[in-house]
Every structure is written in structure tokens, then in C-alpha cells.
N, C-alpha and C positions, 0 to 999 in steps of 0.2 A: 674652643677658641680662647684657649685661656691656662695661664700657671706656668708656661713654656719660657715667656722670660725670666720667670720669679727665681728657677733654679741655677740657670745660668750666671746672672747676676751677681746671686748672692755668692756664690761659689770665685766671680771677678772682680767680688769687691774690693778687695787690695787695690786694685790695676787702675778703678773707676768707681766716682761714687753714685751714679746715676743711669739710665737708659731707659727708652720706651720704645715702642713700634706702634706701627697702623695697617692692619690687616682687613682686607677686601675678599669674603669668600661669597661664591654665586653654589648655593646648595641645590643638590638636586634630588634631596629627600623627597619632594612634592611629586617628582614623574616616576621615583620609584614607587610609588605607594602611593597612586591615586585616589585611595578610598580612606584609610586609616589616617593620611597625613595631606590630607587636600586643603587645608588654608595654611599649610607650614611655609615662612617666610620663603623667600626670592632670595634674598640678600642679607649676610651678617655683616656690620663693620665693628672689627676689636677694636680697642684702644688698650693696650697696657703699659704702666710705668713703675718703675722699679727705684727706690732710693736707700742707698745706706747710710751710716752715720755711726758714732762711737760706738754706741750701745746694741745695735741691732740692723733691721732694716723694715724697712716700708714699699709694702706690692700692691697694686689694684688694677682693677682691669673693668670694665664696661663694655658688653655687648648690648647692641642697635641693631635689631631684628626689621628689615624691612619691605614692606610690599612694593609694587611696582608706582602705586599710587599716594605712598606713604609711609610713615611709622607705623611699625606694629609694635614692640615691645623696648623694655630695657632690662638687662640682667646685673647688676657690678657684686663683686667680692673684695674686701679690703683687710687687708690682713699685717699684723705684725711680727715680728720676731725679734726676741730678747735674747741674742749671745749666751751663753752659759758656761760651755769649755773645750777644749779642745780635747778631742779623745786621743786613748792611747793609739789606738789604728791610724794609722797615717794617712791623713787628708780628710779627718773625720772632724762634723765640730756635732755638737747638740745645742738647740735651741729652744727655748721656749715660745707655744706660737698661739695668736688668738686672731681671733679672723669673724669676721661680719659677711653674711651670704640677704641679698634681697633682690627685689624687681616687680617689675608688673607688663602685662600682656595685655592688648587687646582682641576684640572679635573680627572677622573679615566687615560682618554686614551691620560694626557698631557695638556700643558696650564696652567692659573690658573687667579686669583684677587684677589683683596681688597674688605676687608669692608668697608663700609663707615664712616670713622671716625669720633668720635662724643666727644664732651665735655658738662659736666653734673654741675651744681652748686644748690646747694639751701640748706633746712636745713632738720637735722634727730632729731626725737626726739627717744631715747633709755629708755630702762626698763629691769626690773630685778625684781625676785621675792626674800623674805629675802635671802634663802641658794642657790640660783644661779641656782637652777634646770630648773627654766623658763626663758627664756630672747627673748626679741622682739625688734625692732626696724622699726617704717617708716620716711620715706623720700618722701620727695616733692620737685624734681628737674625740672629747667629749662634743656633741653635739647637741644642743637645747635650741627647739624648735617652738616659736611665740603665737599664743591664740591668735587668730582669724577667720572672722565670721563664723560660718559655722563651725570652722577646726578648732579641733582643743590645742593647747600647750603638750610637747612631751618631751621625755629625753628621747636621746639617742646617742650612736657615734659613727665615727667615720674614720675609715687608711684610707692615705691619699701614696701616691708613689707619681712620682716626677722625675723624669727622665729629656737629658740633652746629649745627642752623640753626634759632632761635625767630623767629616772625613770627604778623603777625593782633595785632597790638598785646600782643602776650605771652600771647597765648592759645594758641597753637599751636607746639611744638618737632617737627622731624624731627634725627630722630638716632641713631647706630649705627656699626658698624666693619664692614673685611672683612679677613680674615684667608688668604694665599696663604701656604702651607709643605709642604716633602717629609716626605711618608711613606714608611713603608715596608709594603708588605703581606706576607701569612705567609708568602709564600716569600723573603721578601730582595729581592725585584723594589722598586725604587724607585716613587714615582706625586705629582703633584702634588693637597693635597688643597688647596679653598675651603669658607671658611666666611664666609657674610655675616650680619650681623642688625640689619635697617634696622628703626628704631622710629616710631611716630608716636603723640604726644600731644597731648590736650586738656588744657590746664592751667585745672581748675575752680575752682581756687585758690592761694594760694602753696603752699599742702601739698599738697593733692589731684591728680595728673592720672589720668586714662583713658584708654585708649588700646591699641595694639595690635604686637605685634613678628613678623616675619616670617623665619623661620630658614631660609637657602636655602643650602645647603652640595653639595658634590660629594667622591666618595671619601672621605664622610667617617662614614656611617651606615652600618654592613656590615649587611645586610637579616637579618631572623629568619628567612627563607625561603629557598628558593634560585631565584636572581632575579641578574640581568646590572642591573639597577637601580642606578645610582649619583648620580642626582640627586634631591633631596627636598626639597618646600617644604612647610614645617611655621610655621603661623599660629597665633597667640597671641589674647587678649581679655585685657586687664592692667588691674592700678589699681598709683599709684605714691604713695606718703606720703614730700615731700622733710620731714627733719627742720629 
């Protein structure tokens, strides 16, 4: 639920120097996978907002994981980017990008932690199609992952690829990111985790869309149960209000 406005944006920054949305998805991870994913939230609300400026721009986004009864968790990533130049390729630029990943969870029946906080550096190259219908972006980050509790400090890295395509005369956007980076699991054993989360919207108005996001990740949800299980497709029903 998240990076989907970053590329558009930055890609409209000429046009505007700002924009954000507010997105309401009811997940139905929990009845697909009533054993593996049985306290996984009811309800995410995104918030994301985007701003440019001479030199670059500025993206963040905060998800609000929440139970019927309350909050369960918060996720946000803030990230920048420094202009660099326009490529030869047409509708090309490269940026330099640095970005801040953290958050914390809690238990259904009490308790709670941290993620393991992490900072990202490296560079993006972005694109655009002539009338802005398509736009993409990857990035190649170093990624350094900070001690917690028991976890050590490591490197790593991470491709990210972000993807915006509206069609149907503006009625329709598909769009979303995937996310490739090492992890490490609790014994120190290295493993590579994905995360994808392709969206698709009906735009019933300039504010309003509906629509639906699909969370399909690997090595990346450790099961409530115990289960050899490590891939999961977790499906959303969303409404989005662009401001």
C-alpha cells in the first residue's frame, strides 16, 4: 500500500508541486490462511504524500494496520531524491535516492516490537511515456539494516521497480511496486525476500477511486503456525480519496 504515488508524481512534477491520497483497504489475508495468518490485521489505512522542489523531491507514506478493536501496528518509509540529469533516452532522468524503512507491531492478546530499522542509499533511474499515461521507475539501493535486540546490524541491498499505467480514457489506473532484498533469517542464514503489490483502480472521480491491491510476497510473512509455507497472496477491496 505504498510507492504508487511516488512515481507518478515525480514523473508530474513540472505540472505540480505536490499531492497525497488516503487509502482504506479491508484485507482478506486472515480467511485466506486461517492458520498461518490468524491475527493479520482487518484493516490497513495508507496515507501517502509526495512533494517536489528545485533540487529533487520528497515521498512518505505511513501504514495503520488495524484490528476491529484497535491499533495494531505502524509502518512509514521516507525517502528522497536528488535530481542528477537528464538522460540521453527520452523521458529519462537519474536520481540519486536515500530512504529511511521503520515501524512497530503489536500482539493480538498484548505485548508488541519493532522492526528492524533500516536505511537505503543508491540511485533511481525514472521514465515517462510522452502524455504521462505510463511511468516506471528502478532503483538499486545499498541497504544497511540497524541492531535490534537480539538482531545484529547487516548489509544488504535491494531493486525496487515502480510502475503507473492509466487507461479507458482516465478511468482506469494499474499500478504498484516490487520489492527484491536479502534477508536474514533467525539463525544468521542469508535468503532472498519479495515483495510485490500490484493495485488496480476504478477512478469514479477526480477524488474518488475503488479498487483492489494484491499483496504477493515470499520469505517475507513468517506463519503464526508452524508451517514450511512461504509464499502468500493476500487480496485487498480499497477506496482511495486523491486530495
Amino acid at each position: 500500500m505504498r510507492k504508487t504515488l511516488f512515481l507518478f508524481m515525480l514523473c508530474m512534477s513540472a505540472m505540480t508541486s505536490q499531492a497525497q491520497n488516503l487509502q482504506l483497504h479491508y484485507d482478506f489475508g486472515r480467511r485466506i490462511y486461517p492458520d498461518e495468518e490468524k491475527t493479520r490485521q482487518n484493516v490497513t489505512l495508507t496515507f501517502e504524500q509526495f512533494k517536489a522542489d528545485k533540487t529533487g523531491s520528497w515521498f512518505w507514506f505511513i501504514d495503520l494496520d488495524m484490528y476491529s478493536d484497535g491499533m495494531k501496528g505502524a509502518y512509514t518509509e521516507i525517502s528522497r531524491e536528488f535530481s542528477l540529469c537528464q538522460l540521453p533516452c527520452k523521458n529519462h532522468t537519474l536520481a540519486a535516492h536515500v530512504e529511511y524503512d521503520g515501524g512497530m507491531t503489536t500482539f493480538k492478546n498484548g505485548g508488541g516490537t519493532r522492526f528492524q530499522n533500516a536505511a537505503l542509499v543508491g540511485a533511481a533511474l525514472n521514465g515517462h511515456n510522452g502524455d504521462f499515461s505510463a511511468t516506471w521507475s528502478v532503483q538499486a539501493l545499498y541497504k544497511q539494516y540497524f541492531k535490534y535486540a537480539t538482531s545484529k546490524a547487516y548489509a544488504s541491498f535491494q531493486l525496487t521497480g515502480v510502475w503507473g499505467l492509466t487507461f479507458a480514457n482516465g478511468k482506469a489506473t494499474c499500478s504498484g511496486f516490487v520489492d527484491l532484498w536479502r534477508g536474514e533469517k533467525a539463525n544468521g542464514h542469508g535468503q532472498l525476500v519479495v515483495l510485490a503489490e500490484p493495485q488496480l483502480w476504478y477512478n469514479a472521480s477526480k477524488h474518488v477511486s475503488i479498487g483492489t491491491e494484491v499483496e504477493l510476497s515470499n520469505n517475507f510473512i513468517y506463519p503464526e503456525t508452524l508451517s514450511d509455507k512461504t509464499f502468500y497472496v493476500n487480496p485487498t477491496l480499497a477506496v482511495k480519496y486523491n486530495f
